[in-house]
GUMIGU-845230 format. One record per residue (C-alpha): x, y, z; residue number from 0; residue in three letters. Coordinates in nm, 2 decimals. Example, Ala and Ser with C-alpha at 12.3 -4.5 7.8 and 13.67 -1.06 7.14 Angstrom:
// residues 2
{atom {1.23 -0.45 0.78} 0 ala}
{atom {1.37 -0.11 0.71} 1 ser}
***
This chain:
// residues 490
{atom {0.36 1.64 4.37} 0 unk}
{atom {0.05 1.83 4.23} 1 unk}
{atom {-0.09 1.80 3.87} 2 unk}
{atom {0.11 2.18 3.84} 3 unk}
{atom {0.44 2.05 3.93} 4 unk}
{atom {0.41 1.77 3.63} 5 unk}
{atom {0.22 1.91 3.40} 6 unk}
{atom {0.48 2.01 3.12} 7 unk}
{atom {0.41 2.36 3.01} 8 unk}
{atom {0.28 2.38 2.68} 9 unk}
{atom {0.22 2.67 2.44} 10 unk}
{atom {-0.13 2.85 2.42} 11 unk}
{atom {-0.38 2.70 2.13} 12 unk}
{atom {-0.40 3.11 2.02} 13 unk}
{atom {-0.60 3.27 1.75} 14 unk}
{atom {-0.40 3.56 1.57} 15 unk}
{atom {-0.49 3.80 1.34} 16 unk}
{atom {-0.22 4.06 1.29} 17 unk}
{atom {-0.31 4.40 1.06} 18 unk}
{atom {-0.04 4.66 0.95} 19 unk}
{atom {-0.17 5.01 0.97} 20 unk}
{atom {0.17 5.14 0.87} 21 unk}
{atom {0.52 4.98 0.83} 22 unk}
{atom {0.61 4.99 1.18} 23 unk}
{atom {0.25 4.95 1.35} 24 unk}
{atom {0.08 4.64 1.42} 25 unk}
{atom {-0.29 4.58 1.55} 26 unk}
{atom {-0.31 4.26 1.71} 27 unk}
{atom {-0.64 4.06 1.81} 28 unk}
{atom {-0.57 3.78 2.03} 29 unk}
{atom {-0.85 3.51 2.10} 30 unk}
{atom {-0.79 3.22 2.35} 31 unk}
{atom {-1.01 2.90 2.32} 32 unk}
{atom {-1.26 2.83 2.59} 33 unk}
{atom {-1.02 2.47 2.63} 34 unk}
{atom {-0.75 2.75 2.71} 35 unk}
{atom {-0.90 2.90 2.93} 36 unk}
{atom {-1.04 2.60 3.17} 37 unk}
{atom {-0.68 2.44 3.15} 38 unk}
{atom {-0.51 2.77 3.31} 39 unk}
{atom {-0.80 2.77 3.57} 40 unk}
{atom {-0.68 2.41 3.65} 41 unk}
{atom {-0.37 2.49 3.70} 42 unk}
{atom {-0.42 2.74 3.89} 43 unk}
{atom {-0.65 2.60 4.13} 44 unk}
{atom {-0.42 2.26 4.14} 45 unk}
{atom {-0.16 2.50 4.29} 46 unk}
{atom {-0.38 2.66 4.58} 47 unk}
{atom {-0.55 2.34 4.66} 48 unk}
{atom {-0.22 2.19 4.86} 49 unk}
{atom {-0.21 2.53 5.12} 50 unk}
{atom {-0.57 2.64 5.08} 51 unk}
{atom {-0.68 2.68 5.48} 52 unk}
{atom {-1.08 2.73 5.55} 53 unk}
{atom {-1.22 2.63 5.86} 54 unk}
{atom {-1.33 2.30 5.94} 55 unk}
{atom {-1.12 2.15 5.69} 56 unk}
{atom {-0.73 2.02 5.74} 57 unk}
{atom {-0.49 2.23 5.47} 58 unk}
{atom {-0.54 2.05 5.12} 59 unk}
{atom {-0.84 1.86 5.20} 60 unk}
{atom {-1.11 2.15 5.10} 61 unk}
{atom {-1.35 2.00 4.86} 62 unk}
{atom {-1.29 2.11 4.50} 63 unk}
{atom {-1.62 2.31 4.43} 64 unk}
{atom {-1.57 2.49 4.76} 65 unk}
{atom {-1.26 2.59 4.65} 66 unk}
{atom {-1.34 2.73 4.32} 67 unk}
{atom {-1.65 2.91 4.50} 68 unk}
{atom {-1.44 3.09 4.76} 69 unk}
{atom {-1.14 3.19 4.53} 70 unk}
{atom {-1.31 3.24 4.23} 71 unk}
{atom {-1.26 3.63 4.16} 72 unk}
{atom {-0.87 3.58 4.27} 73 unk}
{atom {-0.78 3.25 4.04} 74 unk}
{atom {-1.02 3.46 3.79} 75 unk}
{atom {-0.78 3.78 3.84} 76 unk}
{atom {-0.47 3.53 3.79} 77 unk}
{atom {-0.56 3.37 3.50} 78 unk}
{atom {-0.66 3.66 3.33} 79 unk}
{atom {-0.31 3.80 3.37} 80 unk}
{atom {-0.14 3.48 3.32} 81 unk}
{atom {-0.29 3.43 2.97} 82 unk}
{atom {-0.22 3.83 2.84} 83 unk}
{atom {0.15 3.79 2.95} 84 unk}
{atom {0.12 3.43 2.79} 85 unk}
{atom {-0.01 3.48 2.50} 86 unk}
{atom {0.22 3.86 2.43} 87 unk}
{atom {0.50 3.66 2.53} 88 unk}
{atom {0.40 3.39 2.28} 89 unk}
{atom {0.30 3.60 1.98} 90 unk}
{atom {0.61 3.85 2.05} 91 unk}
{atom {0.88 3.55 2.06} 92 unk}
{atom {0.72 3.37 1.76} 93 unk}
{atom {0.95 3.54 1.51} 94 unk}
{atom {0.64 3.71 1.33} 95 unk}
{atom {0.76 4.10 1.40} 96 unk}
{atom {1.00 4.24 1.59} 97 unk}
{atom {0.92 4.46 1.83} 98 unk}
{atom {1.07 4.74 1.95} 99 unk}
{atom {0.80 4.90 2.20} 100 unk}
{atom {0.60 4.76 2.50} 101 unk}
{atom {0.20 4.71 2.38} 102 unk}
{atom {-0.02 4.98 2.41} 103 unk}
{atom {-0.29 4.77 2.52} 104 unk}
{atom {-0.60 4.92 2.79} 105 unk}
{atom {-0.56 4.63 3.03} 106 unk}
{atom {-0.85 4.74 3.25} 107 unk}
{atom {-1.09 4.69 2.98} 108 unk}
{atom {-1.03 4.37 2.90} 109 unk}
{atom {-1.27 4.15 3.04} 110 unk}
{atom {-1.21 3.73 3.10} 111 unk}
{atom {-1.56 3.57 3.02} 112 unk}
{atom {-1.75 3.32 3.23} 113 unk}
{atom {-1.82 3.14 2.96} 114 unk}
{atom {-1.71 3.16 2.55} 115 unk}
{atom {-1.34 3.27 2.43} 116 unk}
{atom {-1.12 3.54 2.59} 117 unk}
{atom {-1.06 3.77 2.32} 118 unk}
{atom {-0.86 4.08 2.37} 119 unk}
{atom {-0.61 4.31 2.09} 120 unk}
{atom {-0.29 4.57 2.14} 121 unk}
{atom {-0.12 4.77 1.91} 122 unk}
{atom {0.25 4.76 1.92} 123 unk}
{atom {0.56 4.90 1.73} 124 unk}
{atom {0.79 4.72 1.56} 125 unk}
{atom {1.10 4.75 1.33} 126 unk}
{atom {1.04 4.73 0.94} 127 unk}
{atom {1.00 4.42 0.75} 128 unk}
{atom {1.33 4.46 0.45} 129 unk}
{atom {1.59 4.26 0.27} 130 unk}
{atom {1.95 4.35 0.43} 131 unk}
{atom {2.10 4.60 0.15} 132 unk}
{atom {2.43 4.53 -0.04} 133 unk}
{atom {2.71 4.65 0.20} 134 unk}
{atom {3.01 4.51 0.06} 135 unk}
{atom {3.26 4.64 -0.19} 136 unk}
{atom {3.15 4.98 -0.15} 137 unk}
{atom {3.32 5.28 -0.28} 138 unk}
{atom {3.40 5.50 -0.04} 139 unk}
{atom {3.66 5.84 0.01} 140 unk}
{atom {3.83 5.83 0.38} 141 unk}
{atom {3.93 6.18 0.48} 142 unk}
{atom {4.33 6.19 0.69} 143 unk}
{atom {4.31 6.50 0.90} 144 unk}
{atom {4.66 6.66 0.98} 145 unk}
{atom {4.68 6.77 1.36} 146 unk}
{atom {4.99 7.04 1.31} 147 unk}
{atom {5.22 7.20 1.58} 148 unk}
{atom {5.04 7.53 1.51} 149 unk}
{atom {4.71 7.33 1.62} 150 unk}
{atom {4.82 7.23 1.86} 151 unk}
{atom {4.93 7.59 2.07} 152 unk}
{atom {4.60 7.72 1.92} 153 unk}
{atom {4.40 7.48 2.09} 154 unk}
{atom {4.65 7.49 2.40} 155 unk}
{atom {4.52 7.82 2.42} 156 unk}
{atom {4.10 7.72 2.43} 157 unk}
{atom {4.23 7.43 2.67} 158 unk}
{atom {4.36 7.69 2.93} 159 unk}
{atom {3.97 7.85 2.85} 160 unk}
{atom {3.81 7.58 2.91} 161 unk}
{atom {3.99 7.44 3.23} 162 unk}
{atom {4.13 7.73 3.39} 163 unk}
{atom {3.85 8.01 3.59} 164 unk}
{atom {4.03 8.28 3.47} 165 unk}
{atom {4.14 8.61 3.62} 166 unk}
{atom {3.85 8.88 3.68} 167 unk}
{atom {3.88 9.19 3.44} 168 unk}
{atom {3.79 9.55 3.55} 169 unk}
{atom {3.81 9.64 3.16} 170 unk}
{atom {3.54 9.63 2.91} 171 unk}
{atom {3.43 9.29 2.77} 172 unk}
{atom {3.59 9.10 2.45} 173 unk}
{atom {3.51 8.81 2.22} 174 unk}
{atom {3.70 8.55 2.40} 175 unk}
{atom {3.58 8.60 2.77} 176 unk}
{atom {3.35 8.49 2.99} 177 unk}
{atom {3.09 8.67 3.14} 178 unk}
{atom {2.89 8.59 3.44} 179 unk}
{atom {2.53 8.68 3.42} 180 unk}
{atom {2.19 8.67 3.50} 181 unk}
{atom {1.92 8.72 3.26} 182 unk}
{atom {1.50 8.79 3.26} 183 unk}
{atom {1.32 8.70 2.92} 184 unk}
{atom {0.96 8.85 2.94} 185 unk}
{atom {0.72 8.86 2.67} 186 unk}
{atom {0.43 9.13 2.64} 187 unk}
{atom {0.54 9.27 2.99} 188 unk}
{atom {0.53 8.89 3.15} 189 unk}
{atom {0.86 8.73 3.25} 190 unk}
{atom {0.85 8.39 3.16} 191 unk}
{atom {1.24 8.28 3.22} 192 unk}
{atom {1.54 8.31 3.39} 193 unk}
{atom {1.92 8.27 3.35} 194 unk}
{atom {2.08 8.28 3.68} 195 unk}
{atom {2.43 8.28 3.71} 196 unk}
{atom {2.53 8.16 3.37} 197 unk}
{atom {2.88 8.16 3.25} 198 unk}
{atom {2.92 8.25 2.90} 199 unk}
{atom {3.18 8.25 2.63} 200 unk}
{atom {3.12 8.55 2.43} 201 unk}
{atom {3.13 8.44 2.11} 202 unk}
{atom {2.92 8.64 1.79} 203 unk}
{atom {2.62 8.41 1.86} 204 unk}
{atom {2.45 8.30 2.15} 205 unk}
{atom {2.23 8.00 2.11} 206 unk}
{atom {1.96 7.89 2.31} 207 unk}
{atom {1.76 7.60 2.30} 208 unk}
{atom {1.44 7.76 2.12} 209 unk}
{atom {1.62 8.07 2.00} 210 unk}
{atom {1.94 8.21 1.87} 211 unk}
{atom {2.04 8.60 1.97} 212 unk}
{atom {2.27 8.66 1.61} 213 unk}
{atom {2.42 8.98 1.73} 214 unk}
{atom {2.50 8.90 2.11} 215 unk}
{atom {2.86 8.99 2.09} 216 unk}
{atom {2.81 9.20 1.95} 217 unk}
{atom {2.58 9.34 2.18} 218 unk}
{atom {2.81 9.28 2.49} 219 unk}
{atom {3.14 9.39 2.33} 220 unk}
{atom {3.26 9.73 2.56} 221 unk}
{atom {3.05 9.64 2.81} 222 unk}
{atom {3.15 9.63 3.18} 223 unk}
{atom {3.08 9.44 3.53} 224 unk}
{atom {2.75 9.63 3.65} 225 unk}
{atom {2.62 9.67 3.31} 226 unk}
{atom {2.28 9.58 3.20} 227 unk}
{atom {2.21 9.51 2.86} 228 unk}
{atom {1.83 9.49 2.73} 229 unk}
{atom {1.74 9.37 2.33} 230 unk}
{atom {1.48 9.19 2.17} 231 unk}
{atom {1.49 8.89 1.98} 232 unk}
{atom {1.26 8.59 1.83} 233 unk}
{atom {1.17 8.26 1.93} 234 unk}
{atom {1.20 7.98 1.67} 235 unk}
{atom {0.94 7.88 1.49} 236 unk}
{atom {1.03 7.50 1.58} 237 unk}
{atom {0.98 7.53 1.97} 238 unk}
{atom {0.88 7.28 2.14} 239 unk}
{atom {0.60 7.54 2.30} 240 unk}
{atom {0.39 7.63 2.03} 241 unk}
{atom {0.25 7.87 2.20} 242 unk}
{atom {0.56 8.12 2.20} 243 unk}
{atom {0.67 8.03 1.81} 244 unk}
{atom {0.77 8.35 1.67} 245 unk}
{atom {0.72 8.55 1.97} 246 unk}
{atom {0.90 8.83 2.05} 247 unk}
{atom {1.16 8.88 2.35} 248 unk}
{atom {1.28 9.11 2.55} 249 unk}
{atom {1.60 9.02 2.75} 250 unk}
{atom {1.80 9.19 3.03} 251 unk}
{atom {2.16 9.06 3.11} 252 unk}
{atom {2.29 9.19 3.36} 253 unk}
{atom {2.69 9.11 3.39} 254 unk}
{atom {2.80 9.03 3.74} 255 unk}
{atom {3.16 8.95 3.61} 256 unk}
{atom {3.40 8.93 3.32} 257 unk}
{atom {3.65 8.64 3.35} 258 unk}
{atom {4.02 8.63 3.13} 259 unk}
{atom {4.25 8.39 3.07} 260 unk}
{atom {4.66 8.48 2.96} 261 unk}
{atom {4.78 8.20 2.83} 262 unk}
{atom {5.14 8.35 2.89} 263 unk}
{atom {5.09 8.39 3.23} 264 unk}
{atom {5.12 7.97 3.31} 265 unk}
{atom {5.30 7.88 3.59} 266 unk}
{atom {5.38 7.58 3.78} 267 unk}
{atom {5.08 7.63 4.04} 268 unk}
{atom {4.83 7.66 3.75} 269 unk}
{atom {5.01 7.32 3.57} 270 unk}
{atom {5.02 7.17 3.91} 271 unk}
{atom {4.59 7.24 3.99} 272 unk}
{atom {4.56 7.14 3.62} 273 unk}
{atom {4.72 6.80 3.69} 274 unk}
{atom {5.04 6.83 3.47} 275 unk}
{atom {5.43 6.85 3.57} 276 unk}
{atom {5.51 7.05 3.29} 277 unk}
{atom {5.38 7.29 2.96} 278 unk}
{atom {5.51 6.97 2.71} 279 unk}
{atom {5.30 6.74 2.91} 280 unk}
{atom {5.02 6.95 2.86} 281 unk}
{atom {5.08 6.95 2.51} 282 unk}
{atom {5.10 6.61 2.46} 283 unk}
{atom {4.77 6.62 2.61} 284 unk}
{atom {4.60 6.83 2.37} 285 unk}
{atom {4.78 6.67 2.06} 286 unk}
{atom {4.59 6.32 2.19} 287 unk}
{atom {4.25 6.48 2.23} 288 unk}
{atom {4.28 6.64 1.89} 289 unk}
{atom {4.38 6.32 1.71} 290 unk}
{atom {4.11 6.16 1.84} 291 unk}
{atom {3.87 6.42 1.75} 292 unk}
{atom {4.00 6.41 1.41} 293 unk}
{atom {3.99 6.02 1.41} 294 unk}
{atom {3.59 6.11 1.49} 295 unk}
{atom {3.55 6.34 1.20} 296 unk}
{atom {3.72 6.08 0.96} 297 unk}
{atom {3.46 5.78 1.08} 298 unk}
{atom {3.17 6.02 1.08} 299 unk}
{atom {3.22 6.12 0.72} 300 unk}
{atom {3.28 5.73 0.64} 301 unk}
{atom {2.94 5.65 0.77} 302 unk}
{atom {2.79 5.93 0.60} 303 unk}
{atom {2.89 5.76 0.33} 304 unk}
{atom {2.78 5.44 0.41} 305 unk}
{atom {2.44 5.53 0.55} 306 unk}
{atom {2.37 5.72 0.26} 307 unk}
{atom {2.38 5.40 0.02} 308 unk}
{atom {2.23 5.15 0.24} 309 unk}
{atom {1.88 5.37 0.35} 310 unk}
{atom {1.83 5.43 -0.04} 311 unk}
{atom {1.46 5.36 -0.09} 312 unk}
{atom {1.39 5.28 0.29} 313 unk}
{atom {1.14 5.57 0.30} 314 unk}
{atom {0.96 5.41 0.58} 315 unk}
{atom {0.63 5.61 0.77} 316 unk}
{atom {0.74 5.61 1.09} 317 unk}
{atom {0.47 5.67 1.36} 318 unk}
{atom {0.49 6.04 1.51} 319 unk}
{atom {0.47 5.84 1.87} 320 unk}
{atom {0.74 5.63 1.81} 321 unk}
{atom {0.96 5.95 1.68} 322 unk}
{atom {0.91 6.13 1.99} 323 unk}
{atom {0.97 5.87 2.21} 324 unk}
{atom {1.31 5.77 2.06} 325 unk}
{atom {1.41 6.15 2.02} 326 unk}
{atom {1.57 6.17 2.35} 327 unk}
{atom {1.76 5.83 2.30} 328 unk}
{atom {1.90 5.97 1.98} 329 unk}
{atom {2.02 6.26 2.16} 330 unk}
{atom {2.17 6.06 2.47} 331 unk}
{atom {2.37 5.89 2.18} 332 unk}
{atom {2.46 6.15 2.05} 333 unk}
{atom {2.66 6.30 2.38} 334 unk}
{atom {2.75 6.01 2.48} 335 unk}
{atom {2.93 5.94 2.13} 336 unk}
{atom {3.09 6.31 2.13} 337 unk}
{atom {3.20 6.28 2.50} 338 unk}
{atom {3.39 5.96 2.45} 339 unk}
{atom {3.58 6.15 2.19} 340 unk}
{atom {3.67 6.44 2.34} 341 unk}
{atom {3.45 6.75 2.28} 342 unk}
{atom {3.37 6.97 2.52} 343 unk}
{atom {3.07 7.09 2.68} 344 unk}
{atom {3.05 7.38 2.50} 345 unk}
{atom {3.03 7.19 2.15} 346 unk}
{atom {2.86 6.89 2.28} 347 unk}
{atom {2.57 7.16 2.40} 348 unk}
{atom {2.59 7.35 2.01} 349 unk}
{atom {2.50 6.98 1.87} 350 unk}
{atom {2.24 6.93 2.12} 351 unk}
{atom {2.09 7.25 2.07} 352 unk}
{atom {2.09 7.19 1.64} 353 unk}
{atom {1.93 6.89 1.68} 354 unk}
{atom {1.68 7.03 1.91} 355 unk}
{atom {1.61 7.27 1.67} 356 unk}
{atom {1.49 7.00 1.42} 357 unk}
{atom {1.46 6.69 1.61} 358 unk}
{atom {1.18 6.51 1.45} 359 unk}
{atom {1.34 6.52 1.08} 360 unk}
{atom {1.70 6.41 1.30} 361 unk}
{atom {1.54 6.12 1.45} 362 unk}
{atom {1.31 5.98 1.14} 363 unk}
{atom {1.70 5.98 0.95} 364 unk}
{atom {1.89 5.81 1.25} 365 unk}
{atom {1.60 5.59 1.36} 366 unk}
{atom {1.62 5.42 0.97} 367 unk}
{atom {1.96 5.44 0.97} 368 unk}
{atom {1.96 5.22 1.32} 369 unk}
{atom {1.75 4.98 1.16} 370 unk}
{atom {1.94 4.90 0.85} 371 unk}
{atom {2.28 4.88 1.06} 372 unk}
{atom {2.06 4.64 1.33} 373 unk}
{atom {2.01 4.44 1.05} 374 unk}
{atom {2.35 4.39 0.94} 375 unk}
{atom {2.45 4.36 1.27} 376 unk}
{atom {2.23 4.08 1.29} 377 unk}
{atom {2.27 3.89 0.99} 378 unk}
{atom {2.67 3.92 1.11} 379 unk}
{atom {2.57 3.82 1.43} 380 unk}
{atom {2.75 4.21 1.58} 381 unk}
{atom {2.66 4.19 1.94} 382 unk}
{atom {2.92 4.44 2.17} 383 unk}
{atom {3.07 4.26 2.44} 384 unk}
{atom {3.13 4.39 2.85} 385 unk}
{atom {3.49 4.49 2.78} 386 unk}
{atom {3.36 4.69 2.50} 387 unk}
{atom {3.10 4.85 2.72} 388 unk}
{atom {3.40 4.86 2.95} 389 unk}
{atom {3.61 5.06 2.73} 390 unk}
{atom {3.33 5.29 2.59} 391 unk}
{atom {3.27 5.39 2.97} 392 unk}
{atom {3.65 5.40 3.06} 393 unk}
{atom {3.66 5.70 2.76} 394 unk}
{atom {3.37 5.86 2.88} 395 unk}
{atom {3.46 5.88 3.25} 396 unk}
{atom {3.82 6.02 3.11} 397 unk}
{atom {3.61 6.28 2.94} 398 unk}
{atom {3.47 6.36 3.25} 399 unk}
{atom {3.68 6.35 3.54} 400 unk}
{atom {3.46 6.06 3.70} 401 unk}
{atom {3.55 5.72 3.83} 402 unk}
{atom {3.41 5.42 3.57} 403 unk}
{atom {3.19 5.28 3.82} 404 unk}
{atom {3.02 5.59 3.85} 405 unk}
{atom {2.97 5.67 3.54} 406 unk}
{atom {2.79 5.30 3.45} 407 unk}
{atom {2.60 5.36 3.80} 408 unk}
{atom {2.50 5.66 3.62} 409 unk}
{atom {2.45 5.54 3.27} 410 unk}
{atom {2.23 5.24 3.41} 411 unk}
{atom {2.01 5.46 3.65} 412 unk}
{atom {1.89 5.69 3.38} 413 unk}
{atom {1.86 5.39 3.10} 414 unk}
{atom {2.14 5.52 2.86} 415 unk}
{atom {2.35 5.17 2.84} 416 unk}
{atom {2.11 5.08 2.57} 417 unk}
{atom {2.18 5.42 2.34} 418 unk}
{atom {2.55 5.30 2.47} 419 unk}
{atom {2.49 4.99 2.31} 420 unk}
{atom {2.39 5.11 2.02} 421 unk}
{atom {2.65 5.37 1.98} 422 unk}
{atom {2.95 5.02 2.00} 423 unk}
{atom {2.74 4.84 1.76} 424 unk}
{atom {2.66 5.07 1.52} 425 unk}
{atom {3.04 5.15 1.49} 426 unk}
{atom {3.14 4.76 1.49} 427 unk}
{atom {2.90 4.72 1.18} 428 unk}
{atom {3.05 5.04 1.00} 429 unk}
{atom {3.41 4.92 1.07} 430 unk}
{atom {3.32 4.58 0.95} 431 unk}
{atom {3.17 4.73 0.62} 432 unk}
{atom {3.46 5.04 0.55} 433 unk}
{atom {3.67 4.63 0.59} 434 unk}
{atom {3.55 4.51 0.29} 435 unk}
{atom {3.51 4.85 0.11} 436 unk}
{atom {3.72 4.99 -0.20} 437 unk}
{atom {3.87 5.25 -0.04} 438 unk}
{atom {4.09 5.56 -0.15} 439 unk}
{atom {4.20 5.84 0.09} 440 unk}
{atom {4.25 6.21 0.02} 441 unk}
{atom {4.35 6.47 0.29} 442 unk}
{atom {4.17 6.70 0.45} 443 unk}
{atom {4.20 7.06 0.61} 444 unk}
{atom {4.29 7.07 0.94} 445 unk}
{atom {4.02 6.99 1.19} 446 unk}
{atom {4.10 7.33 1.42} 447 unk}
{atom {3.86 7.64 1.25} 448 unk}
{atom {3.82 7.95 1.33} 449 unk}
{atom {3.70 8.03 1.69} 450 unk}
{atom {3.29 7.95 1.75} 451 unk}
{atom {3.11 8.17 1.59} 452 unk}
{atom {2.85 8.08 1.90} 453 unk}
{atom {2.84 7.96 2.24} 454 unk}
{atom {2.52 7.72 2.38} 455 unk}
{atom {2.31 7.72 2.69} 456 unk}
{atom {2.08 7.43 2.73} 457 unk}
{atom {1.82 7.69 2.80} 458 unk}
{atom {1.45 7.68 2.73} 459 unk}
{atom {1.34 8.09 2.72} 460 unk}
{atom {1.02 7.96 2.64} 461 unk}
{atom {0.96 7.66 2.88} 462 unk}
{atom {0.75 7.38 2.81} 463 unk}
{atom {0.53 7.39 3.10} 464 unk}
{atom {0.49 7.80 3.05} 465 unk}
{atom {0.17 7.94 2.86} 466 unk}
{atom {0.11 8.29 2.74} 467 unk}
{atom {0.08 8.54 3.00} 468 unk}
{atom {-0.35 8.62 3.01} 469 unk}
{atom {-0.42 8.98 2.98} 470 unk}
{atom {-0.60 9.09 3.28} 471 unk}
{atom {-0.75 9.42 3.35} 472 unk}
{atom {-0.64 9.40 3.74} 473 unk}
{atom {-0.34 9.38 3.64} 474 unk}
{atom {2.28 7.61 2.75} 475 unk}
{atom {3.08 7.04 1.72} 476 unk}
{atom {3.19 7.37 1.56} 477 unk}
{atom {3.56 7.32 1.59} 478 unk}
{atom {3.78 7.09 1.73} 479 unk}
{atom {3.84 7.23 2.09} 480 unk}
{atom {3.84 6.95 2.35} 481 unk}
{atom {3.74 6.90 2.71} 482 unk}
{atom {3.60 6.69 2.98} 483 unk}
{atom {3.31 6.68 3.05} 484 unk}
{atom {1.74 5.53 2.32} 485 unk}
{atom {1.56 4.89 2.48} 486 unk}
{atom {1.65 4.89 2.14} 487 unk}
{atom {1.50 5.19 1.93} 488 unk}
{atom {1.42 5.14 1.97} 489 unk}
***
């Protein structure tokens, strides 16, 4: 058995010095005695001595100098790597920060010297340094939302919207239906975007990604399949290209079809396609979705509540970096949390689209508010368990007519089960807290408003990638209305 087989691993003999350029930055300079150093070499020369195989000499018998001449660069290479993931997994698990991002360390430049200390330093982020705040015994106000019978055939009504094509009309357009379009957004003569095929709601607002067109139903009101419609509108100042903030655009939709739905007109083949027996079955259906909806608006305005106590004073500089990065785990939290209770599409798009809008400030409020429910969590040792992940995906693949399996397969391929996680133990600590709260109730209006006043397209007119055109002289939750379907901030 080889020195490598019985030599106990020990921990590194490592010099730290740790500075704090903000509250949730770290710049870390590691030095690793020269004794450090020669012991990993040892080892790792004790473990290719048993199969090294140069000519002239039997496997295992190669003298010891030759050895460490002819494999010097690799061992060199090895031992290098061995003591940065060492000595990061070292500093990392000795309780002295908690970090919440890989280290942004230049690996190529770090050099292992032939002779002296190996001394090389990362920056890393990590979660805030506070006591846990007072959580218990708070006063809070929980909101019981009625779901009425007159809710319930006014949202049977956007159900049948949203889940039935609709029949094509030859009259002129309505708020209420859906047209089919396409759409060209130029700027200064230069298309830069297009809209192909889009179904839209009309609603009085039309909201895009970067920019909201106020008067678009009003716009498309009395207008017919084969009509073009061409106005100009502005691009937010908060795009994400900052080259097109505040531009002007000019649009042209064209309508390729206008789609309406008579709710008076169900029959059993429409039931039948839609997966019911019978219009009270259907019903039933909607009265579940919107209890559960209003069951979301309740909890939300509890942790509202609750958030808004425990991040008083936690006025923490977050790094701009770290903001960005975590901005489109917020937002997968986000869906995710809305399509498990029931919104549709259509709404889940109109938050998406909001916080878009203003995603930085969005982020900097839910990215302290994660922290101080983290730390509850942990002092309460809150971890979710897999039949809660199991139930979380059940409600989201209900939400959108997929198997489970498919939907973790999913969730796990584009990294969301950790904003899943999250979302189940954020809501474990809240339920834990609105436990031991003083609570009174008072109820609320009903949950159903008014139709949208707009419909979303996740739709960039000015997309990322685009840049102004050069001159040249050779020239996709407002209401109620249901449907189907961030590591650690990290």
């Amino acid at each position: 058995m080889s020195t490598a087989e019985t030599e106990a691993p020990s921990k590194l003999d490592l010099q730290v010095k740790i500075d704090a350029p903000t509250t949730c930055e770290r710049h870390v300079v590691v030095t690793v005695p020269r004794a450090e150093i020669d012991r990993y070499f040892r080892q790792a020369y004790d473990e290719i001595a048993p199969k090294a195989d140069l000519p002239g000499f039997r496997a295992g018998k190669v003298p010891r100098k030759l050895l460490e001449s002819k494999f010097r660069k690799t061992v060199a290479d090895q031992v290098k790597s061995n003591l940065v993931m060492d000595s990061l997994q070292q500093i990392t698990d000795g309780g002295t920060f908690s970090a919440i991002s890989e280290p942004d360390m230049d690996y190529g430049a770090v050099n292992l010297p032939d002779t002296g200390d190996f001394t090389f330093e990362f920056k890393i982020e990590v979660r805030p340094e506070f006591s846990t705040p007072n959580w218990k015994g708070l006063s809070l106000v929980k909101t019981e939302f009625p779901v009425s019978d007159l809710d319930v055939e006014r949202q049977l009504q956007r159900t049948l919207e949203r889940v039935t094509p609709g029949e094509a009309w030859d009259g002129e357009a309505a708020l209420g239906d859906r047209v089919l379009v396409n759409a060209v957004f130029s700027v200064d003569g230069k298309d830069i975007s297009f809209l192909e095929e889009e179904l839209i709601t009309l609603r009085p607002k039309l909201s895009l990604a970067d920019s909201v067109i106020e008067n678009f139903g009003e716009l498309m009101q009395g207008k017919k399949e084969g009509d073009a419609v061409e106005f100009d509108f502005t691009i937010l100042e908060t795009s994400l290209n900052e080259a097109f903030r505040g531009k002007a655009v000019h649009a042209t939709f064209d309508i390729l079809e206008i789609r309406r739905v008579n709710a008076d007109a169900l029959g059993s083949t429409q039931l039948d396609s839609l997966g019911f027996d019978s219009v009270d079955e259907l019903k039933n259906f909607v009265r579940s979705e919107l209890t559960r909806q209003a069951e979301y608006y309740q909890n939300m305005e509890l942790r509202e509540q609750i958030v808004t106590k425990l991040i008083e004073g936690a006025n923490w500089e977050l790094p701009p970096g770290l903001v960005r990065r975590q901005a489109d785990r917020e937002l997968q939290r986000r869906v995710l949390d809305l399509r498990r209770n029931g919104f549709s599409d259509d709404q889940i798009r109109n938050v998406v689209n909001n916080m878009r809008r203003n995603i930085e400030d969005t982020t900097q409020v839910a990215l302290r508010e994660h922290f101080v429910l983290e730390k509850i969590a942990e002092d309460l040792k809150i971890e979710p368990s897999e039949s809660e992940y199991d139930d979380e995906i059940k409600l989201i693949a209900e939400q959108s007519d997929l198997p489970p399996r498919q939907v973790r397969a999913k969730l796990e391929r584009t990294g969301q089960m950790d904003a899943l996680r999250n979302q189940i133990l954020e809501r474990k600590v809240i339920n834990q807290i609105v436990e031991g709260a003083s609570l009174t109730t008072k109820e609320g209006d009903s949950i159903l408003k008014a139709d949208p006043e707009e419909f979303s397209v996740e739709f960039l007119v000015a997309p990322v990638a685009a840049a102004l055109p050069e001159a040249r002289y050779d020239e996709k939750p407002e209401d109620g209305a249901p449907d189907k379907g961030m590591v650690k901030p990290t």
